[in-house]
C-alpha positions as CSV (number, residue, x, y, z in Angstrom):
1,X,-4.0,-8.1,-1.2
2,X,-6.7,-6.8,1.3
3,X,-9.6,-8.4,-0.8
4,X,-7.4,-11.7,-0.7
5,X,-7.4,-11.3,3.1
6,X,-10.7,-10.6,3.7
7,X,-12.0,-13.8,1.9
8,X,-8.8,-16.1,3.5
9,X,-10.5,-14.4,6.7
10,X,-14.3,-15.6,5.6
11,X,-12.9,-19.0,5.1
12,X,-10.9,-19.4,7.9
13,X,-13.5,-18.1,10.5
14,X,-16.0,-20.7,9.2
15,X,-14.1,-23.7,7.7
16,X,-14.6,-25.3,11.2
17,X,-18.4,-24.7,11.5
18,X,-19.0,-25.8,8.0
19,X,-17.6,-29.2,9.3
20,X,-19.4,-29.3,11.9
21,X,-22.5,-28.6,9.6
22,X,-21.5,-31.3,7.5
23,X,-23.0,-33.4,10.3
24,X,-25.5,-31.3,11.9
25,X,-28.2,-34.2,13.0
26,X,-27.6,-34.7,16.4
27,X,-28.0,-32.5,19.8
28,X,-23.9,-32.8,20.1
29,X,-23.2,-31.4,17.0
30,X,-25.5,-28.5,17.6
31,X,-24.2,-28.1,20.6
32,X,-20.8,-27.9,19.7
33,X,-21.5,-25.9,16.9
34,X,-22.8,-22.9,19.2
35,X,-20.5,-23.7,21.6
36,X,-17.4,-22.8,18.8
37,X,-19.7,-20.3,17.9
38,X,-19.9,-18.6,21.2
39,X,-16.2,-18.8,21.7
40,X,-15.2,-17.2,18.8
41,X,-17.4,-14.0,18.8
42,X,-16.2,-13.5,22.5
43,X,-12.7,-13.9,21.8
44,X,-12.5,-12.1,18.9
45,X,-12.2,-8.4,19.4
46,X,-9.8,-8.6,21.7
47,X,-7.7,-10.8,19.5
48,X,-7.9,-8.2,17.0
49,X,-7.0,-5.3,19.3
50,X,-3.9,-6.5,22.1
51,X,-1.5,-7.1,19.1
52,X,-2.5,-3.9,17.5
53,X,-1.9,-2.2,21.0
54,X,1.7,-3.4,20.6
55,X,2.0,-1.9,16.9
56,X,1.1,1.3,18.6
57,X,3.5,1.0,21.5
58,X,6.4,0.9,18.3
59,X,5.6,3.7,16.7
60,X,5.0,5.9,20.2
61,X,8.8,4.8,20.4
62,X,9.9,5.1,16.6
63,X,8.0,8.6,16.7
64,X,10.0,9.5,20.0
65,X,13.4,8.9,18.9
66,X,12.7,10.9,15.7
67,X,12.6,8.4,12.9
68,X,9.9,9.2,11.0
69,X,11.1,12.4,10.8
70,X,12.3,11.9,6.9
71,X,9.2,12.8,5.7
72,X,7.8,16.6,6.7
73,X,4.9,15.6,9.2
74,X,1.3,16.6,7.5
75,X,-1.9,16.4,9.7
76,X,-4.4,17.5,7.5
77,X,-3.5,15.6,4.1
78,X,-1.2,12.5,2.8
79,X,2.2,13.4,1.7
80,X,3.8,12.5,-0.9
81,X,7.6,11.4,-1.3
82,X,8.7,12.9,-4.6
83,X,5.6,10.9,-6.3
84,X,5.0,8.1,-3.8
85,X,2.1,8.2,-1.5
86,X,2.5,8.9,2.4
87,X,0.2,7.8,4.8
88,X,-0.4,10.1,8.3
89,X,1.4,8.9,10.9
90,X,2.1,9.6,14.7
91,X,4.1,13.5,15.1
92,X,6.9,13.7,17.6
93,X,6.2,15.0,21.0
94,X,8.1,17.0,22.7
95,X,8.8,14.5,25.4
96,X,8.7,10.5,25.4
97,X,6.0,10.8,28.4
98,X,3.9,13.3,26.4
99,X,4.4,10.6,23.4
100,X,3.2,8.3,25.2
101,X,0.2,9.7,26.4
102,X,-0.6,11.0,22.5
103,X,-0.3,8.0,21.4
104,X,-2.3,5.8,24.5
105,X,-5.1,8.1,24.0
106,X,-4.9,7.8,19.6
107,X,-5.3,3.4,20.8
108,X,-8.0,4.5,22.9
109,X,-9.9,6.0,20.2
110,X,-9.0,3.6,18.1
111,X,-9.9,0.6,19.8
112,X,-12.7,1.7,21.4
113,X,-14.7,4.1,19.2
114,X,-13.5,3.0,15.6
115,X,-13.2,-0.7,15.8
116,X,-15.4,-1.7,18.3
117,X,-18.3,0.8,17.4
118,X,-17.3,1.1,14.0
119,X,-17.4,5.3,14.5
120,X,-14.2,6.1,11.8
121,X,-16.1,8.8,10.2
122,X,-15.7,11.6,12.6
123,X,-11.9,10.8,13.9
124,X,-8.6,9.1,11.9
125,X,-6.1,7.8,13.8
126,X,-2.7,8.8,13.0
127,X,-0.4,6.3,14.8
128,X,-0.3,3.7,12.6
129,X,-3.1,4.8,9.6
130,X,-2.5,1.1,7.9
131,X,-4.8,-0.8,10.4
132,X,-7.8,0.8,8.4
133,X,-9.0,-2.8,7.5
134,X,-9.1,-3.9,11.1
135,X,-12.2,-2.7,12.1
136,X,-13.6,-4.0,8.8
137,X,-11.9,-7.1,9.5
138,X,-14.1,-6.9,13.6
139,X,-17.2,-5.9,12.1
140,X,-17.2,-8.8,9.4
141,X,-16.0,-11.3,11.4
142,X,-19.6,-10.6,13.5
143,X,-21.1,-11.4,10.0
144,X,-19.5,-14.3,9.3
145,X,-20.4,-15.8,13.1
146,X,-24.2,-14.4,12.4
147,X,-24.2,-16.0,8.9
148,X,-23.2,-19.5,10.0
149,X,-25.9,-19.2,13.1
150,X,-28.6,-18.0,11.1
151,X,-28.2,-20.8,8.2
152,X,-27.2,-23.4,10.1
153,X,-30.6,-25.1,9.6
154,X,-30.8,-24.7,6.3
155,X,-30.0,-27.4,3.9
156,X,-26.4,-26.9,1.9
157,X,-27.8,-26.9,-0.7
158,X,-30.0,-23.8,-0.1
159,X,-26.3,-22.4,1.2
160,X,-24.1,-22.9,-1.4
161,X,-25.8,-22.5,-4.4
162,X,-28.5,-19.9,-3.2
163,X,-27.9,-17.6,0.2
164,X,-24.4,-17.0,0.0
165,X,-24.1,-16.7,-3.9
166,X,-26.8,-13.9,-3.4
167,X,-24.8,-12.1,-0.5
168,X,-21.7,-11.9,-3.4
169,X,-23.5,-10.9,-5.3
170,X,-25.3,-8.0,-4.0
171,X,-22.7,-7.5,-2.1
172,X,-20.5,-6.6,-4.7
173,X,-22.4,-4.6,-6.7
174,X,-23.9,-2.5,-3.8
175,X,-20.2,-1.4,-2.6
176,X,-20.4,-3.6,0.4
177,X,-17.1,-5.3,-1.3
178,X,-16.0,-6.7,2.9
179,X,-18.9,-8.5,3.1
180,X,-19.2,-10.0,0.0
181,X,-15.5,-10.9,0.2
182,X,-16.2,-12.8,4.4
183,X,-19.3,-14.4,2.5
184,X,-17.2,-15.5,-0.6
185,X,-14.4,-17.2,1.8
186,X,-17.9,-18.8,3.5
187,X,-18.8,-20.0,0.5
188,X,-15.6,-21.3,-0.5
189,X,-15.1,-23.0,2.9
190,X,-18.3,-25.1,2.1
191,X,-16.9,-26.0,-1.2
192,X,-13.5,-27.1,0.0
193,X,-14.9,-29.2,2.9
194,X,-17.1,-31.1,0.2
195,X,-14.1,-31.5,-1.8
196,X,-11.8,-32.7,0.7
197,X,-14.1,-36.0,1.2
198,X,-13.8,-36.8,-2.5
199,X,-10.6,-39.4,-2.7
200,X,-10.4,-38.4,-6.5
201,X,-9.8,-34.2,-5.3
202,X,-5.9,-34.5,-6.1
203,X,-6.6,-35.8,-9.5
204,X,-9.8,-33.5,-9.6
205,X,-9.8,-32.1,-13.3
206,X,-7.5,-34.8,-15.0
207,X,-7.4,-37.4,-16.9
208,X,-6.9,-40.1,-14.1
209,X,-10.0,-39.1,-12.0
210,X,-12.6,-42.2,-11.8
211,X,-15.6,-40.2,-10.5
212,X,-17.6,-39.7,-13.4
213,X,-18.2,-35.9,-12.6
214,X,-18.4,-33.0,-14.6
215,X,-14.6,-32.4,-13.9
216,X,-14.0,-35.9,-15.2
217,X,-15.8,-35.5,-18.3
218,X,-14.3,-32.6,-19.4
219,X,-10.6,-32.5,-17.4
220,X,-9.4,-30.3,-20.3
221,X,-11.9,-27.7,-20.3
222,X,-11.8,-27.6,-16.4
223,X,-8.1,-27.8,-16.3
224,X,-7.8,-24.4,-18.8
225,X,-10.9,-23.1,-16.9
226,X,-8.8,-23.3,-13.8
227,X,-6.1,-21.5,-15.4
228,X,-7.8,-18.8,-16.7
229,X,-9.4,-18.3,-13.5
230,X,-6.5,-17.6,-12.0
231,X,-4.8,-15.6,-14.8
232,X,-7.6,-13.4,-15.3
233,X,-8.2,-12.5,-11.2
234,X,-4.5,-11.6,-11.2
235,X,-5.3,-9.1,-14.2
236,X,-8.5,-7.8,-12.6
237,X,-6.8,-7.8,-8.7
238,X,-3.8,-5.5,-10.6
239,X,-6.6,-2.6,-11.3
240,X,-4.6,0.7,-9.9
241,X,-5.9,2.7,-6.6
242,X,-6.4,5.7,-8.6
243,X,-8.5,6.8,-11.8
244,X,-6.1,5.2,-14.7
245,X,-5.7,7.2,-17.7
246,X,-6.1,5.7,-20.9
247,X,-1.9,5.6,-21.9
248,X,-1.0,4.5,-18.5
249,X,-3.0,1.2,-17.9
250,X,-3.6,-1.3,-20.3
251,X,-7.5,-2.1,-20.8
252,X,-8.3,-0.5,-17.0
253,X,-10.0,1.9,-17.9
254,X,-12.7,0.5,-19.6
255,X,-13.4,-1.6,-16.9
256,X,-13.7,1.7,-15.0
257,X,-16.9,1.9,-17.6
258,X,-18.1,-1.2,-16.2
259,X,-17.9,-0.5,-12.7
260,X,-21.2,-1.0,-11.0
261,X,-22.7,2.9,-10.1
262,X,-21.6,2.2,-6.3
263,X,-18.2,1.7,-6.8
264,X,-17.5,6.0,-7.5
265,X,-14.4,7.8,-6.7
266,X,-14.7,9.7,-3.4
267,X,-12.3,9.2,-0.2
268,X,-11.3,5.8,0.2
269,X,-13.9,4.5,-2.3
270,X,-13.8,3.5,-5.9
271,X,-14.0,0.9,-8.8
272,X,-10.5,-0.7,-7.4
273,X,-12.5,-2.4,-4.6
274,X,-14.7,-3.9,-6.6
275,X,-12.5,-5.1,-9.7
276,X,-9.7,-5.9,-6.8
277,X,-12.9,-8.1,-5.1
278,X,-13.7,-9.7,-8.4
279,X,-10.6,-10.1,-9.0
280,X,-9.6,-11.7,-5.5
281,X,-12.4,-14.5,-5.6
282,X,-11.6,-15.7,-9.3
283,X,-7.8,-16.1,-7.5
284,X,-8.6,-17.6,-4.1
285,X,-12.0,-19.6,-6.4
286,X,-9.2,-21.2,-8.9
287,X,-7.0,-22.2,-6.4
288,X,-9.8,-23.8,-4.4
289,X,-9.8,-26.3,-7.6
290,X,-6.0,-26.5,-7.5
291,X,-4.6,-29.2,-5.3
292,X,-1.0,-28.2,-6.8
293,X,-0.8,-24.7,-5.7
294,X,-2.6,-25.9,-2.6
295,X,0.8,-28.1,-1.6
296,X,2.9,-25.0,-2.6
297,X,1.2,-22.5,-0.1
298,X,1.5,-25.4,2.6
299,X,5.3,-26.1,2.3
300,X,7.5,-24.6,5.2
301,X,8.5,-21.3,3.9
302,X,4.7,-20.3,3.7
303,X,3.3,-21.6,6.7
304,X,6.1,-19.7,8.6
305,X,4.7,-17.0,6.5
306,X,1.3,-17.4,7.6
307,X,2.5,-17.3,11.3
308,X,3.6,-13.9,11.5
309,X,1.4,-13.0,9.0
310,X,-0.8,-10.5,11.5
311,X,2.8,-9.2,12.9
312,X,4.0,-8.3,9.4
313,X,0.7,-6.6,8.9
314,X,0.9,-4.7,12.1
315,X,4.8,-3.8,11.8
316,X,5.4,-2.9,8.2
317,X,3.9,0.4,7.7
318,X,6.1,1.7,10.7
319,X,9.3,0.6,9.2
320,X,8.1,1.7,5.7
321,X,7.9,5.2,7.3
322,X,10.7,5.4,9.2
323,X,14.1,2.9,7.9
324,X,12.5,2.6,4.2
325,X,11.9,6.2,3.6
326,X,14.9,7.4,5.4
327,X,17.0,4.9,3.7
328,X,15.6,5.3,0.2
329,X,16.0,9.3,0.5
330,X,19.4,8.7,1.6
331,X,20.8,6.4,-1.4
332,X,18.9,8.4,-4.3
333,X,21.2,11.7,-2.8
334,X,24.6,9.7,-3.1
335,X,23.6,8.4,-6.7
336,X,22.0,11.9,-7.4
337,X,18.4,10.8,-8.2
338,X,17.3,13.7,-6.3
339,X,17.8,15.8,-9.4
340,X,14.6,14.0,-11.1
341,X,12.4,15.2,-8.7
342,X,13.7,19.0,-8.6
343,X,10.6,21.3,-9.3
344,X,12.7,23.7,-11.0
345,X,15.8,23.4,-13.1
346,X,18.8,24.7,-12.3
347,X,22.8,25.2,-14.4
348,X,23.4,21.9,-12.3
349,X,20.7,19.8,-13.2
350,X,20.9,16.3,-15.4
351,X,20.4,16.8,-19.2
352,X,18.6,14.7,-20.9
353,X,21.2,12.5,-21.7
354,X,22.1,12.0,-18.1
355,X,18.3,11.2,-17.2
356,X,17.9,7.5,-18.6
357,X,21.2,7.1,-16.5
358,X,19.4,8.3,-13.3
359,X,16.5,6.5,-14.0
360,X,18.3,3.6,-14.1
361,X,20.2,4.3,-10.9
362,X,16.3,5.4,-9.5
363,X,15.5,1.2,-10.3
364,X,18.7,-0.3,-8.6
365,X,18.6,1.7,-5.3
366,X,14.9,1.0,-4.9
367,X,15.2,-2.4,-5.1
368,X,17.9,-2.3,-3.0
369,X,16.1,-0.5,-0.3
370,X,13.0,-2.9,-0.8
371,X,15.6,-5.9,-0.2
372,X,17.2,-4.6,3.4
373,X,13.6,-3.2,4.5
374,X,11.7,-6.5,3.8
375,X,14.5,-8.4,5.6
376,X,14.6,-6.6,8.4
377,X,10.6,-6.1,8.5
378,X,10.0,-9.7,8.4
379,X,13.0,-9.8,11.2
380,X,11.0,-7.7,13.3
381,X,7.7,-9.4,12.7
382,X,8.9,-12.5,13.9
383,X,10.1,-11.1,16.9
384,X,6.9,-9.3,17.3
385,X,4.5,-12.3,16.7
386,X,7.0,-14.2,19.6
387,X,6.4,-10.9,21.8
388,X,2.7,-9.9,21.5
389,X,0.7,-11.5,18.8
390,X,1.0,-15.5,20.2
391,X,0.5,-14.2,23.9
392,X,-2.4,-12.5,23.1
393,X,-3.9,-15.2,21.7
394,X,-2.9,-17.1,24.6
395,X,-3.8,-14.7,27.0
396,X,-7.4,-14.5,24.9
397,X,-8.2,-18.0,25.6
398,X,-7.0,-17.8,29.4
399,X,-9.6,-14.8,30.2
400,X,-12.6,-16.9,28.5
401,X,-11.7,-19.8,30.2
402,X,-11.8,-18.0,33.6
403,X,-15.2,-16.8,32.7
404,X,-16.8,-20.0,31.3
């Protein structure tokens, strides 16, 4: 899901200069192409950073009132909730002005040293730990507006089938999987801005397409190419987080075998960012070529989606930590799945006959936990998007205007 992001990222921070690019002869176009240019690299940190400023202004108050309080609070290492992973988060103060403070001065560091000098190796942040990609996200973004500037005088065809293939590429297999993922969703913006300008595109691939291309020639090949794009980025996207084991994942681990050498595990690092890269592009690459899927992700369910998107980014590890966990904890002790996780047996314990019943019981609450937290967490997102993320876009184009 983060590899997907990054390259719908790449595409959408350059689908509008690669139009303009399109028609780059005159002194208006290259005007307005620096002029978008300019606009977006001054605007962008602080898009990035107000509505996170908001995310940590929720859990100063979730961690005041107690609710993350489930879960044992760990500084030095990730918990673990009876074998699910859990991420650091913000400890409780011992008063809602010393919370505050904790967790202005954890922003601080955050916004200042990590994201916008990129410095995350000597301090983590703890108030929110899942807005690790968002200094990625600052940092490549930069790339992406460098990128566009420094090949805008190239020809597109020295672009698209040369530069930015190379920067995949390498990219990839040297472990800088980010950028090769911005410069993918670069590459793919060029492709679907071609493509839009062909009147054959919705038939592109099929039988009924008059353009004598190579799609046209071969619809069927191109139509099960298409497909098996897609199939097999969903397989390779699926690789696991963690080392798999032979018996536990199907045909991972010898793609493990395959991984490029700098793609080891250490902290944070491993063959899943490169597979889930790999694996990204051949999804987001297909669907490029697929008009039909295209009209799915536009109907009105997922552009509403796509609005709070950011919000649900920014508000879901929060109320993962605190109503998720505390709820799930609370419906596996009245059905008695707690007795699975028990280190040590005990008279009172499930026999093995009673364990396939638990397990069962394990599946139904889970789900049923996962229901009424997505519910409420995309509640909360929308209510968040309406509260900080839209005014701080607004409020981001107000300041530039004031300075232009």
């Amino acid at each position: 899901m983060v590899a997907i992001f990054f390259i719908i990222s790449g595409f959408a921070l350059s689908i509008k200069s690669v139009k303009t690019l399109k028609g780059l002869t005159s002194f208006e176009n290259g005007h307005a192409l620096s002029k978008d240019l300019a606009s977006s690299v001054c605007r962008r940190y602080l898009r990035l950073v107000l509505p996170c400023a908001g995310s940590f202004l929720m859990v100063g108050l979730f961690a005041s009132a107690g609710w993350f309080e489930a879960v044992p609070y760990n500084r030095e290492n990730e918990t673990w909730l009876r074998g699910g992973m859990i991420s650091p988060r913000a400890p409780m103060q011992e008063s809602f002005y010393k919370q505050a403070i904790w967790v202005l001065g954890d922003y601080y560091k955050y916004a200042v040293d990590v994201v916008l000098f990129n410095d995350s190796i000597g301090y983590r942040w703890e108030t929110n730990s899942h807005l690790w990609t968002i200094p990625m996200e600052f940092r490549e973004s930069l790339y992406v507006f460098l990128m566009i500037l420094g090949l805008s005088n190239f020809k597109r065809w020295a672009r698209v089938r040369l530069v930015l293939p190379l920067c995949v590429v390498i990219g990839l297999y040297n472990g800088s999987w980010q950028f090769a993922l911005f410069m993918l969703g670069f590459l793919l913006a060029e492709i679907h801005a071609t493509l839009e300008d062909d009147e054959n595109y919705l038939s592109l691939g099929t039988p009924n397409g008059t353009k004598k291309s190579v799609y046209d020639r071969h619809p069927r090949v191109f139509s099960f190419l298409k497909v098996t794009a897609l199939t097999v980025g969903l397989y390779l996207g699926s690789y696991p987080i963690r080392a798999p084991l032979p018996h536990e994942a199907s045909g991972f681990s010898l793609l493990t075998a395959w991984t490029p050498p700098s793609h080891v595990y250490t902290e944070n690092h491993g063959p899943v960012y490169f597979w889930a890269g790999v694996g990204a592009g051949m999804i987001v690459a297909s669907i490029v070529f697929l008009p039909v899927i295209q009209k799915l992700l536009c109907s009105g369910v997922c552009q509403y989606l796509g609005r709070i998107s950011f919000s649900l980014y920014l508000v879901h590890g929060p109320l993962l930590q605190s109503l998720g966990y505390s709820l799930l904890l609370a419906t596996w002790g009245v059905v008695g799945v707690g007795k699975l996780f028990d280190s040590e047996r005990s008279p009172n314990d499930p026999t093995d006959k009673d364990v396939q019943n638990l397990e069962n019981w394990k599946i139904v609450t889970t789900w049923f936990v996962f229901a009424i937290n997505t519910t409420v967490t995309i509640w909360v997102s929308d209510i968040f998007w309406r509260a900080f993320d839209a005014p701080s876009v607004k409020f981001t184009r107000w300041l530039e205007k004031k300075f232009i």
